[in-house]
Every structure is written in structure tokens, then in C-alpha cells.
C-alpha positions in Angstrom: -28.8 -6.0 -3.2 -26.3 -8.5 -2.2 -25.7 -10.1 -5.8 -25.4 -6.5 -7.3 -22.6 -5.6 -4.4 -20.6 -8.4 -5.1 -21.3 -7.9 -8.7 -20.4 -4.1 -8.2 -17.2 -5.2 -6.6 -16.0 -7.6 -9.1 -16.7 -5.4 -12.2 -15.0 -2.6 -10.3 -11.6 -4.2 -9.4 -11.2 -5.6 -13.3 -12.2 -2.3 -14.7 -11.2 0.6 -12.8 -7.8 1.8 -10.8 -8.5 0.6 -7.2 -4.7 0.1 -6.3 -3.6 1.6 -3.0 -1.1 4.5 -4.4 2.2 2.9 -3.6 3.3 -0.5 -3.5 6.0 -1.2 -0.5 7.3 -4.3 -1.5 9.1 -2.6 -4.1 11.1 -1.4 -1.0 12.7 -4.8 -0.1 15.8 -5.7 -1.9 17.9 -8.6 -1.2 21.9 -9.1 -1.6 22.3 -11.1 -4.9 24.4 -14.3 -4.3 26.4 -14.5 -7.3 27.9 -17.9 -6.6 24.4 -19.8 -5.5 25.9 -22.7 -5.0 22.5 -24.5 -5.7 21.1 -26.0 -8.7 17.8 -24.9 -9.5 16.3 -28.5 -9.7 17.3 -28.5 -5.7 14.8 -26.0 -4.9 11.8 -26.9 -2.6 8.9 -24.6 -2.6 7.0 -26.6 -0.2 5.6 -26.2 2.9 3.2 -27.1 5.7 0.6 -24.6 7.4 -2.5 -25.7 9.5 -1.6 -29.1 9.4 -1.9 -29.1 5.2 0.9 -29.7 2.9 1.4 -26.7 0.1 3.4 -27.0 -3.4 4.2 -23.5 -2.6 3.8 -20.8 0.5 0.8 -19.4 -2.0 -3.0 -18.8 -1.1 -5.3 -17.5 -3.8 -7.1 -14.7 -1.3 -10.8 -14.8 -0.9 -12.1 -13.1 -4.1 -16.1 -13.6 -4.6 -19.2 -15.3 -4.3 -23.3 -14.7 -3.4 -23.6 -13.8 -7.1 -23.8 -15.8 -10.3 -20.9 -15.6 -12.2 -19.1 -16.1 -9.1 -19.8 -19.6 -9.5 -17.7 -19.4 -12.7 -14.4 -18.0 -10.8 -14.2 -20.2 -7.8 -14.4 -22.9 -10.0 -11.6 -21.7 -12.0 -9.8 -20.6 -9.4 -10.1 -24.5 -7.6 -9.4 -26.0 -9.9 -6.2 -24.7 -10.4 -5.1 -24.4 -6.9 -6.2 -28.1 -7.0 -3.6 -28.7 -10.0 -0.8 -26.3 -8.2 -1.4 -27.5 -4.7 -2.0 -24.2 -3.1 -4.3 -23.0 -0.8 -7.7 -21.3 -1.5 -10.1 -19.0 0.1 -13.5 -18.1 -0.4 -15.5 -14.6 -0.8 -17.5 -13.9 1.8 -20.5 -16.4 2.5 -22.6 -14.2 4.4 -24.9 -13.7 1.2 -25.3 -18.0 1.6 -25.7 -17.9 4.9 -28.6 -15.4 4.6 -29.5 -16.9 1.5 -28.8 -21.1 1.3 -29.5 -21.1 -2.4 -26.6 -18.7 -3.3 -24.4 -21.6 -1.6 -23.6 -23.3 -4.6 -21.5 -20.3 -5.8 -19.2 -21.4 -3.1 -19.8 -25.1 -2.9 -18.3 -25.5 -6.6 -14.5 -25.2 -5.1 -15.5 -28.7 -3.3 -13.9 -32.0 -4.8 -10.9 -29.9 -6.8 -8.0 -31.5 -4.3 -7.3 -27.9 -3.0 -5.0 -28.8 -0.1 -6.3 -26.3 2.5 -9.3 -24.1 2.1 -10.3 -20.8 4.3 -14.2 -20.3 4.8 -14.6 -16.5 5.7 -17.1 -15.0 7.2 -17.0 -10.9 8.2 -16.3 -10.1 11.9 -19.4 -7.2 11.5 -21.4 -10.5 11.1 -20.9 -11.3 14.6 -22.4 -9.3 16.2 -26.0 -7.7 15.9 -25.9 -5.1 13.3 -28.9 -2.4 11.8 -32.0 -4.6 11.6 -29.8 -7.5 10.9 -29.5 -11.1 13.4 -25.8 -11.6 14.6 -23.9 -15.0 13.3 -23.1 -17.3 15.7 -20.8 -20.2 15.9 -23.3 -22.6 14.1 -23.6 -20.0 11.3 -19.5 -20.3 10.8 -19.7 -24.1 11.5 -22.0 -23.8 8.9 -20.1 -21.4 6.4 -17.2 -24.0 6.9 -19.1 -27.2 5.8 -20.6 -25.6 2.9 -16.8 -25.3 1.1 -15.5 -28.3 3.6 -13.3 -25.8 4.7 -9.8 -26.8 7.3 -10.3 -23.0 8.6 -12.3 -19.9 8.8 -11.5 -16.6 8.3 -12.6 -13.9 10.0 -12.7 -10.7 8.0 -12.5 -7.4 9.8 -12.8 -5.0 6.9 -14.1 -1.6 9.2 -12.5 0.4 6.8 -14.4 -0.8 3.6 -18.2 -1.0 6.1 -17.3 2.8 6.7 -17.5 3.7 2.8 -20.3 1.2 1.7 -23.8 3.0 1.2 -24.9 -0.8 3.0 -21.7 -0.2 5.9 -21.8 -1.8 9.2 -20.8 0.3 11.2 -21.3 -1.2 15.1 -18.5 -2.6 16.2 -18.9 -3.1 19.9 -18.5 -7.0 21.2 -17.1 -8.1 17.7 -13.4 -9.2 19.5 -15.8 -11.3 22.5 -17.3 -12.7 19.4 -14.5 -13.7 18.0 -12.9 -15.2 21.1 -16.4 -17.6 21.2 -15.8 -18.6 17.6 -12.3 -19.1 18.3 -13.2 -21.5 21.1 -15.2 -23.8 19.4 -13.9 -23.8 15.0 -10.4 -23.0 13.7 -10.4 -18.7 13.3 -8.2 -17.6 11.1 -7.9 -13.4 11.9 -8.1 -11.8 8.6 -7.3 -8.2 7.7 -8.7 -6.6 4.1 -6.0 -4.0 3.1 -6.0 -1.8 6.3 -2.9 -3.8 8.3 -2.9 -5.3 11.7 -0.6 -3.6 14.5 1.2 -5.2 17.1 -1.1 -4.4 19.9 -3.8 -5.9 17.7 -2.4 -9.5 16.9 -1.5 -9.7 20.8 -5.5 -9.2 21.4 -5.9 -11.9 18.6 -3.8 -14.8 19.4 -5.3 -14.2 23.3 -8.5 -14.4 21.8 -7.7 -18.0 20.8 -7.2 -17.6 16.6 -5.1 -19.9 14.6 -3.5 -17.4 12.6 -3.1 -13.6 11.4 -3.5 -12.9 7.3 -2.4 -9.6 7.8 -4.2 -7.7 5.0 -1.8 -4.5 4.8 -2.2 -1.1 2.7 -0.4 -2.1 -0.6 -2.5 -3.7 -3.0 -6.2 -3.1 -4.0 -8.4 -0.6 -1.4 -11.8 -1.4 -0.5 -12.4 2.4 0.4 -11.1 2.7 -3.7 -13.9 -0.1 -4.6 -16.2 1.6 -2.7 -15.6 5.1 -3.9 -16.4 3.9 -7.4 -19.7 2.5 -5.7 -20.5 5.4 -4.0 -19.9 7.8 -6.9 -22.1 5.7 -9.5 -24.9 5.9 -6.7 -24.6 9.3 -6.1 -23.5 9.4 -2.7 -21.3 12.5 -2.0 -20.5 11.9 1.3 -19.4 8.4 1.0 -17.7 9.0 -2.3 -15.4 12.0 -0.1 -14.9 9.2 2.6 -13.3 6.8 -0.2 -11.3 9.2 -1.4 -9.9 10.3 2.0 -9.4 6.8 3.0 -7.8 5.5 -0.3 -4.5 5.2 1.2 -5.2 4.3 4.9 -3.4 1.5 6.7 -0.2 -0.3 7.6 1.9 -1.1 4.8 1.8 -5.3 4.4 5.7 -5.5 5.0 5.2 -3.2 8.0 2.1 -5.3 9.3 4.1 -8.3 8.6 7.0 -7.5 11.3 4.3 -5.5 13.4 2.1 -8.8 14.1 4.8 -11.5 14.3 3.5 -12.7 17.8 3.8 -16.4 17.3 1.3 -17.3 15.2 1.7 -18.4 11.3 1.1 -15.5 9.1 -0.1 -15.2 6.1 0.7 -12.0 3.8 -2.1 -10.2 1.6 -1.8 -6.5 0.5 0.0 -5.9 -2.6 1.8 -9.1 -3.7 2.4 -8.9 -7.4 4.6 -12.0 -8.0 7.1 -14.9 -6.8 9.4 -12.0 -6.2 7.0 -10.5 -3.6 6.2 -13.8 -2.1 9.8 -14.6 -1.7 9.8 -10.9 0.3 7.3 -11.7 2.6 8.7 -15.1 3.5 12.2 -13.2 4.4 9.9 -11.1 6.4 8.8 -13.6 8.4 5.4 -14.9 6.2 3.7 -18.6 6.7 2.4 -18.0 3.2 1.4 -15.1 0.7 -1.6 -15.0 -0.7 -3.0 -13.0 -3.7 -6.1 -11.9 -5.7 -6.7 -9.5 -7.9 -3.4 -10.7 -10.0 -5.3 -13.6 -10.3 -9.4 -12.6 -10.7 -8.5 -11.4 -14.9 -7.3 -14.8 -15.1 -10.2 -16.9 -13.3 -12.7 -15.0 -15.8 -11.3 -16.8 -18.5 -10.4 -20.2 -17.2 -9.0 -22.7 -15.3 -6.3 -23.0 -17.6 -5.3 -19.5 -17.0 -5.0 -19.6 -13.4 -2.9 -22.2 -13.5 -0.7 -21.2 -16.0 -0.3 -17.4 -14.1 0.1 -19.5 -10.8 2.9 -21.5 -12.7 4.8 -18.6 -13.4 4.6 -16.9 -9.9 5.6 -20.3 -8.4 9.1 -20.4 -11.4 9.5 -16.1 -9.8 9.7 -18.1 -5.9 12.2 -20.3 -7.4 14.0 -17.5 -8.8 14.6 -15.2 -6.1 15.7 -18.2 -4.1 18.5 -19.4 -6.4 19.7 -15.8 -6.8 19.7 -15.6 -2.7 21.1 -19.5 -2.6 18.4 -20.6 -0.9 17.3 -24.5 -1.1 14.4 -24.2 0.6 11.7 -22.3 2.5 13.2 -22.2 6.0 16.6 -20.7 4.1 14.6 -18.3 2.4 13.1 -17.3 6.1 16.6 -16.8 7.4 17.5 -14.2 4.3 17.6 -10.6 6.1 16.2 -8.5 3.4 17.3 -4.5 2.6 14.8 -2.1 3.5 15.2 0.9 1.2 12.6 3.8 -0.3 9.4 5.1 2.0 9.2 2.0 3.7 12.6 2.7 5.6 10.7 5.3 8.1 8.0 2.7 8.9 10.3 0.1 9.7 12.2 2.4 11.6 9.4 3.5 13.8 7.9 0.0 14.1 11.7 -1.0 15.6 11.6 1.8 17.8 8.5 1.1 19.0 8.8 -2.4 19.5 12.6 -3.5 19.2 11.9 -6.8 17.5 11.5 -6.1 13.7 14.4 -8.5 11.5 15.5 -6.0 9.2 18.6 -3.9 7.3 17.6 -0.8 6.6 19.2 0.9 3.3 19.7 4.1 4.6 21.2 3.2 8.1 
């Protein structure tokens, strides 16, 4: 049941349209610089986050694993974050946890040189579910030494559970979880497309995490994933649920201002490109991490990975000479133009909160 899930999900996200209907980082503009004033050979991409030096502020986001061809795509996708110097995270492990010889689809990323890897187990994992034993903190010690891992995510994905035919749907004691977990390994608080609010990153850094990967509405939607599921199995009533849900969330740009509470952040949820890593930084982004633009690539090969990861990494470097930025920290002081539908968010975000760095177009 597990293998064909992540199977499902894989086969789904290459093959059919799961992209949330809108992308808002197409909303964020900068002022071109027309006199840089930099040579691109300056340019440093670099940076440091959880104690780990990066080529790049670029994570490959957790995209598989439990299943056999999984196996296949992490090492692809570790070895070229090994070549690149970016980060990496995993797919879940919960199917190796249940299941120790699934681990090796997960294991395989181990020895590449990846400079910082993210275990990740699901927050629904922590706590007792339908017929199912509750992880504790030697299950996540454990999900991190399977990949050697310098942190673990914690995946709250509520939206996606509610849509599954296999959803958990208790939710009760997962945040006291957390806060146990947190006490004892390095958490870091992962969102999976919905967006975390304000409110919500406060309750997360008090809770004792390392640092928020936002995981806004933008990019691909697990409700989407899971209509597809749900309609191939016949199930009416989840299939309606996906549909409804498609678009539900905090836009990532949003979500970024929304949770900047002191912790690194890292950005998921729709990034495309260099341009849109180069957006979230000026947002106020640790890192930006991406998937699906590269899981076509990690099918193929190594090779291919690091060729796409090349190109997004010469994009960075682009939208920082054309802003005359040298390096990173520059880039974080560029006030970006916020233009199109995701004006109004940003608007009601600074209302509500008074602390979100923006320019909006229209004002």
C-alpha cells in the first residue's frame, strides 16, 4: 500500500497537471539597475544555514522514497547536489521506519558530499493515529541516521491527509509532539504547499524548532495529487475534497513575510528558477528549495540534475547583477515590487501585522 502511494504520487506529479492555479512569484518585480557596477565574476552565491556551508541558497525539497525506483532518484538527485553543493532532503521515511528494508531507498543519498541533508518525517506520525503506533523521538533519531541527516523535518501536510483514501486525520497533541522532538534532535518545521501564518511560526519557534520551510500555495498541490488518486480509485467524496481544496493556502511570498519570526527560512511552493530564488531571498528567505522542476530530471540522471541545477544557480547570478548585488546579504537588502493578485495579500498581511518589507505596485 505504501510503495503504490508513493508510486501513485510520483507517476502523478510527472504526468498530470497538479500545479496550484496561479503562481505568485510572478508578482514580484525588482527595479533593474542599469549601471551594476559589478562584474559578474564578483558574484558570490554562497551561503551558511545550520551550521553548513552552500554553493547556493538552494535545497532540492524532499521528493520520494519507501518505493523502488525511488532508490534511482535520490541517487540522482545526491549526487548532484553533492557536485553543486546544495542542500538535499529526503521523502518521507515513515515507509522505512515501519518497514527497515525499504531504508536503502533513502540510504543511497549517503557518501555523495551533500553539504546539509533534511531527514523528514510527518507531524501525523507523532502522534497515535487509526490503528497505527505513534513515532517517538528514537524513531526520528532514527530516520536521521539512516540518511546521516544535520536536521529533520517535520512535515505537517493536514491538507494532503484530508484527501488521501489512507488520510490521517487526528491531529490532537501533534504541536506537544513536536516540542519533545524539538527538545532532544534538530526540527526543522516543514509546511507541504498549504503556507504557515504568523501566529503559526510564533507557536513553532516556542516550541523549540530550528527553522520554518514555509511550504506556501504556489507550486504543486497535494489535494491536486490526491484528487488524481482519489478519482482513479473511485472515491467521489475525496475526489470533490481535492478539487475544492486545489487552491487552498498562503501564497509562498505571503508565508514568507507572514513567518519571519527569527528563525532561518527556507522557501518551497512554486519556485520555478534562479529568478524565483533570487525573489524569495529579497523576501527575507535562508534558502529556496525546489522539486518537481527537478523530479523529470532525477528520472533520467545524475547528469541532468546537475546540469538543470547549473542553470538555476547562472538565473541567481543573473537577477543579482541586474539588481547590483555582489552577494547574498545585498540581495536580502533589495526591496522587491509587489504587483498583480499578490498586492492584496501583502496588503492585508501588513495590516495585520505591520512588519512585512515590501513596495507595493499599486500604492
Amino acid at each position: 500500500m505504501v510503495k503504490q502511494r508513493k508510486a501513485d504520487h510520483i507517476d502523478i506529479s510527472l504526468n498530470e497537471n497538479v500545479n496550484a492555479d496561479y503562481n505568485y512569484w510572478d508578482d514580484i518585480r525588482f527595479y533593474h539597475k542599469a549601471l551594476p557596477e559589478i562584474d559578474v565574476s564578483e558574484i558570490e552565491t554562497s551561503i551558511e544555514l545550520f551550521g553548513k556551508k552552500l554553493s547556493a541558497p538552494i535545497i532540492i525539497s524532499a521528493i520520494t522514497g519507501g518505493y523502488d525506483k525511488a532508490e534511482f532518484i535520490n541517487h540522482n538527485l545526491a549526487v548532484a547536489a553533492g557536485r553543486i553543493g546544495v542542500g538535499l532532503g529526503i521523502g518521507s521515511q515513515r515507509a522505512a521506519i515501519e518497514k527497515p528494508a525499504l531504508a536503502h531507498t533513502y540510504e543511497v543519498i549517503k557518501g555523495k558530499n551533500v553539504p546539509l541533508v533534511i531527514g523528514n518525517i510527518g507531524a501525523p506520525q507523532l502522534i497515535p493515529q487509526e490503528g497505527k503506533k505513534a513515532f517517538g523521538v528514537e524513531e526520528c533519531r532514527s530516520a536521521m541516521e539512516m540518511v546521516d541527516a544535520d536536521i529533520l523535518a517535520i512535515h505537517m501536510n493536514y491538507l494532503q491527509e484530508i484527501v488521501q483514501p489512507e488520510g490521517d486525520l487526528k491531529a490532537r497533541g501533534c504541536l506537544n509532539a513536536i516540542r519533545k522532538v524539538a527538545a532532544e534532535l534538530p526540527v526543522l518545521a516543514k509546511e507541504t504547499g498549504a503556507g504557515i501564518s504568523r501566529e503559526m511560526a510564533e507557536v513553532l519557534r516556542d516550541a523549540g524548532v530550528k527553522g520554518i520551510d514555509v511550504g506556501g500555495l504556489g507550486g504543486t498541490s497535494f489535494s491536486a495529487v490526491e484528487y488524481y488518486r482519489a478519482r482513479k480509485g473511485g472515491e467521489e467524496s475525496l475526489e470533490r475534497l481535492g478539487k475544492t481544496f486545489w487552491n487552498w493556502g498562503i501564497p509562498t511570498p505571503v508565508s514568507l513575510s507572514l513567518a519571519d519570526v527569527g528563525l532561518p527560512l527556507v522557501a518551497t511552493g512554486g519556485i520555478r528558477n534562479g529568478l524565483d530564488v533570487a525573489r524569495s531571498v529579497s523576501l527575507g528567505a535562508n534558502s529556496a528549495g525546489m522539486a518537481k522542476r527537478l523530479l523529470e530530471a532525477a528520472t533520467r540522471s545524475a547528469d541532468s540534475v546537475e546540469k538543470e541545477l547549473r542553470l538555476i544557480v547562472e538565473e541567481l547570478k543573473g537577477a543579482m547583477f541586474l539588481t547590483g548585488c555582489v552577494n547574498i546579504r545585498d540581495l536580502r537588502n533589495v526591496c522587491p515590487i509587489i504587483t498583480g493578485p499578490m498586492a492584496p495579500w501583502m496588503d492585508a498581511a501588513r495590516l495585520r501585522h505591520g512588519s512585512v518589507r515590501i513596495l507595493n505596485g499599486h500604492s
